[in-house]
N, C-alpha and C positions, 0 to 999 in steps of 0.2 A: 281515556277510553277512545278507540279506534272504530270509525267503520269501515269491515273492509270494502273494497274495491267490486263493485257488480262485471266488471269487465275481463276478468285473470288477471289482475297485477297482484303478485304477491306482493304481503305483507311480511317485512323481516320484524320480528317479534324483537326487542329492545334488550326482556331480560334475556334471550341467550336460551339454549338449550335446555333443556326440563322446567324452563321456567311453570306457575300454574298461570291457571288465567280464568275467569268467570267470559263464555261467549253467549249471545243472546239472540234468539232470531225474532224479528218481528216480520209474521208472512205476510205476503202480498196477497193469497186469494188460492184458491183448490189446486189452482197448476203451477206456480211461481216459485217451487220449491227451492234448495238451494241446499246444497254437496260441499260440507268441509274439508278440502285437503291439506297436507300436511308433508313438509320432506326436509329433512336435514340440510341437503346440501344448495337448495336450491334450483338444482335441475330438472328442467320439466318433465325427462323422463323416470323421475324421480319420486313424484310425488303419488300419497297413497289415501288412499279415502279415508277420513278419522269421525266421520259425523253425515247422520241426514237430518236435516232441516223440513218437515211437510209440514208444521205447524207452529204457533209459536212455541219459545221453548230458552228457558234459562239453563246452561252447564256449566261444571265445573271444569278444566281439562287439564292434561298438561298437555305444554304446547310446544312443537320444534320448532324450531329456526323460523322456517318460511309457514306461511297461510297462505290461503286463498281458496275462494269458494268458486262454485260452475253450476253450472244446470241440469249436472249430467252424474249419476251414483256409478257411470262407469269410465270418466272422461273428465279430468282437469278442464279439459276447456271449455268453455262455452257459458255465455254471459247470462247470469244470471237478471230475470224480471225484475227491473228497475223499483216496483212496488214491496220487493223484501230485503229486509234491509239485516246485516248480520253484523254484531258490534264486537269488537273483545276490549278486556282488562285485565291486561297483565297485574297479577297481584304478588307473584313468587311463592 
């Protein structure tokens, strides 16, 4: 299990392309939300919104290539509130 990054760093995902993955958010508090993105190729302009995060919340997904979460449902960037925390496990 992996948590990702609060900051924009993607995460390259291990199994590779369509892998599955259980992701899990444990929220921080009513505003500390947290925006799953997702892109193939790794390029920032790249990447596409796959998930909102406003409360806790267990999924299943399938997952590309790259992860990383933000703060923002319209904007990769931007660091997500240190108190929620977003896990994955690649299961295949």
């Amino acid at each position: 299990m992996k948590q990702l990054e609060n900051n924009n760093t993607a995460y390259d995902v291990k199994m590779g392309d369509g892998s599955v993955g259980v992701v899990q958010c444990k929220h921080g508090g009513s505003t500390n939300h947290a925006y799953l993105w997702g892109s193939l190729t790794g390029d920032s302009s790249e990447y596409v919104l796959i998930d909102s995060f406003t409360t806790d919340a267990l999924k299943e997904l399938v997952l590309p290539r790259y992860l990383l979460i933000s703060n923002s449902p319209t904007s990769a960037s931007g660091t997500v509130n240190a108190a929620t925390k977003v896990y994955v496990d690649e299961t295949r």
